[in-house]
C-alpha positions in Angstrom: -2.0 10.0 31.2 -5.2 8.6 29.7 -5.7 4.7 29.2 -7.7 3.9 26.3 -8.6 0.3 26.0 -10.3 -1.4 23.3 -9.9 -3.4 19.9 -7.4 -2.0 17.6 -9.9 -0.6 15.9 -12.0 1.0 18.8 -8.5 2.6 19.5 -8.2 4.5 16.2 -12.0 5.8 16.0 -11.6 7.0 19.4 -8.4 8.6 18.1 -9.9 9.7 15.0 -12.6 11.4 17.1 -10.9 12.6 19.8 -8.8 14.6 17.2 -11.7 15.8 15.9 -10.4 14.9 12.6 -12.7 14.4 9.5 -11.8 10.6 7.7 -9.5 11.2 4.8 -11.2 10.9 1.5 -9.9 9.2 -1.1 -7.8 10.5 -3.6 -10.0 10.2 -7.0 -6.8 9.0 -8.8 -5.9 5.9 -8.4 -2.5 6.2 -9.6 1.5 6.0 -8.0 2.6 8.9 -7.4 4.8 10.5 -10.2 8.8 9.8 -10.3 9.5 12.8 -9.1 6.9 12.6 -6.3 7.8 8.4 -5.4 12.1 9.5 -5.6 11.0 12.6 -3.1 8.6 10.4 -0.9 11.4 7.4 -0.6 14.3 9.5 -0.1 12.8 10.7 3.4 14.2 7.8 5.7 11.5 9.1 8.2 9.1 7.5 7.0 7.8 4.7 9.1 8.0 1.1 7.9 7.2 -2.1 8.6 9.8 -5.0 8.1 8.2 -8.6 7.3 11.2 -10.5 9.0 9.5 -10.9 11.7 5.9 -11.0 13.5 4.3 -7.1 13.8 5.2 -5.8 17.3 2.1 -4.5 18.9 3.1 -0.7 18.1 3.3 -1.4 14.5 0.0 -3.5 14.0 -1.9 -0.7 16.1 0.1 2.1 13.2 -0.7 -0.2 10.7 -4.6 -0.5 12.0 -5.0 3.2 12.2 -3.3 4.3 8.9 -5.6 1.8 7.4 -8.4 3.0 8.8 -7.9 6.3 8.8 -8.0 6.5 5.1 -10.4 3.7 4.0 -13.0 5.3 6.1 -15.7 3.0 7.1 -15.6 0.6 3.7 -15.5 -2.4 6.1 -14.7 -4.9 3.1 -12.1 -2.9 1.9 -10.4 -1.6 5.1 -10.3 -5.7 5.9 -9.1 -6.7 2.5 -6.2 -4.0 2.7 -5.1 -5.3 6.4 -5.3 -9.0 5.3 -3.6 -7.8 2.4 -0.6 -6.5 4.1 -0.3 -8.3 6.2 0.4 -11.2 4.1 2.7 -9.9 2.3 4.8 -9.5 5.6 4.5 -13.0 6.7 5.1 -14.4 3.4 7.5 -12.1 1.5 11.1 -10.2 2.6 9.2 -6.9 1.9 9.1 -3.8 3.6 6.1 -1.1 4.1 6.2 2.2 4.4 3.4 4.6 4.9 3.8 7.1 2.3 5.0 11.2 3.6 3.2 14.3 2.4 3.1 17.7 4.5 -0.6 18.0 3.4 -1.8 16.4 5.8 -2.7 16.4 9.5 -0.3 13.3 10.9 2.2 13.5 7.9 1.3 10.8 6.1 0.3 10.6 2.6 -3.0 8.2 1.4 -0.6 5.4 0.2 1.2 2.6 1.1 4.6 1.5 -0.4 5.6 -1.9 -0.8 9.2 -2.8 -1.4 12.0 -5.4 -1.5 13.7 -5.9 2.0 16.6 -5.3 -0.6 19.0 -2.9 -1.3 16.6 0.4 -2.4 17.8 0.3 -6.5 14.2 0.6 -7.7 11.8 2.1 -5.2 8.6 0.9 -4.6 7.1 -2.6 -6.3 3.9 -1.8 -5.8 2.0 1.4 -3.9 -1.3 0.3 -2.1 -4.1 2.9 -1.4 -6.3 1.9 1.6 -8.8 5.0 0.8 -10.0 3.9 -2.7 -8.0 -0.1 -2.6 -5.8 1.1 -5.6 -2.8 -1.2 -6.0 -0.4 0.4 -9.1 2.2 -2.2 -9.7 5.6 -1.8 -10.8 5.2 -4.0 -14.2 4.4 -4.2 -17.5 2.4 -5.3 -20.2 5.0 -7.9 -21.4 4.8 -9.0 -17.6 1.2 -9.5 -17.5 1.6 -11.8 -21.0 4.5 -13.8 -19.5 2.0 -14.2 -16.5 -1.1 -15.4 -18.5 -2.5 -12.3 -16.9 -3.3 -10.5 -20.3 -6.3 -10.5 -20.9 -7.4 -10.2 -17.2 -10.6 -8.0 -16.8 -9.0 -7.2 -13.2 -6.0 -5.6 -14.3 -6.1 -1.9 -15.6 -3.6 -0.8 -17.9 -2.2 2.7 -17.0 -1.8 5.0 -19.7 1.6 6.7 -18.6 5.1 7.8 -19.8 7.2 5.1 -21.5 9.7 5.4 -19.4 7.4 5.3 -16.2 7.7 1.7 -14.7 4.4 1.5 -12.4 1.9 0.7 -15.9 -0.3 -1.7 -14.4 -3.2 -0.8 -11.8 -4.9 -4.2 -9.8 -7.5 -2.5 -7.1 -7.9 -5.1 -4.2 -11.5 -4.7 -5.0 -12.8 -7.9 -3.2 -11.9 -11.6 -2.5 -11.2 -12.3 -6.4 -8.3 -9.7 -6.4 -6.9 -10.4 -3.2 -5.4 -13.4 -4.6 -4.1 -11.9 -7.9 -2.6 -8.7 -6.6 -0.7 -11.4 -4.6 0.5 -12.6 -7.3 1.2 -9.5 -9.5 3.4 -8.1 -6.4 5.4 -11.3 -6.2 6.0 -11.4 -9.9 7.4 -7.4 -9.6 9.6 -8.3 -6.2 10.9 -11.3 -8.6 11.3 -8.6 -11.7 13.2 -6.5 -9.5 15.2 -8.9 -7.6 16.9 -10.0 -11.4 17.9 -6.9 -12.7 
């Protein structure tokens, strides 16, 4: 057995380079993953989550740390934006986080996060979150963004998708400004989702 001690993030470089793994790059879209791909990826009750009813065991912050890391690289603003990010939406909302599945990859995990009601499971993700590029596609629409005076915001990219596909607006967590609005475009989906 072999003690490693150190800062959470000490802990997952050393992991990173004691599995002689290479960083995960970024995906170059910064898009949700298709329907068929999300429907696939939630159905696998595997996946490991994180629950915001209560404070992060050790365990999970130290998972949450080296996900996060792992695929943001070493973009220190936005690997701290994407943990600050999470990590209050846990404290402050009844979500739930999963770490996205793919069998591409070395630890099984895909290069997203999924945020979702603490709910019953009707609609799937509200938002997906990618740590590697600080993609945030959120499950909303245009007539959302209107009702939220959030138009017209030169944050916000509209997604040029399917009619029927739900996830049409993309908010990167680019830096301080959009922290605070992708706060507020993932409550406004949690609160679209919780009334239908």
């Amino acid at each position: 057995m072999r003690v490693v001690e150190g800062t959470p993030q000490e802990i997952v470089e050393y992991e990173r380079l004691a599995a002689g793994s290479v960083s995960q790059t970024a995906s170059a879209v910064d898009a949700a993953p298709s329907p068929d791909e999300a429907t696939e990826t939630e159905a696998d009750d595997e996946a490991p989550t994180l629950s915001g009813s209560a404070p992060l065991p050790p365990a999970d912050h130290v998972a949450l740390m080296q996900f996060i890391y792992g695929r943001a690289g070493k973009n220190d603003e936005r690997t701290v934006l994407t943990e600050r990010f999470v990590m209050r939406l846990l404290q402050e909302e009844d979500v739930v986080v999963a770490f996205g599945r793919s069998s591409k990859t070395f630890d099984g995990l895909a290069d997203y996060l999924m945020i979702r009601d603490d709910g019953p499971q009707r609609y799937g993700a509200v938002a997906y979150l990618r740590p590697g590029n600080g993609g945030m596609t959120v499950r909303l629409s245009p007539d959302d963004l209107e009702r939220l005076g959030q138009k017209d915001n030169p944050r916000v990219q509209y997604r040029h998708v399917v009619p029927s596909d739900p996830y049409k607006i993309n908010c990167p967590l680019a830096d301080e400004e959009a922290f605070d609005l992708a706060l507020d475009l993932v409550r406004a989906a949690l609160s679209v989702v919780r009334s239908e």
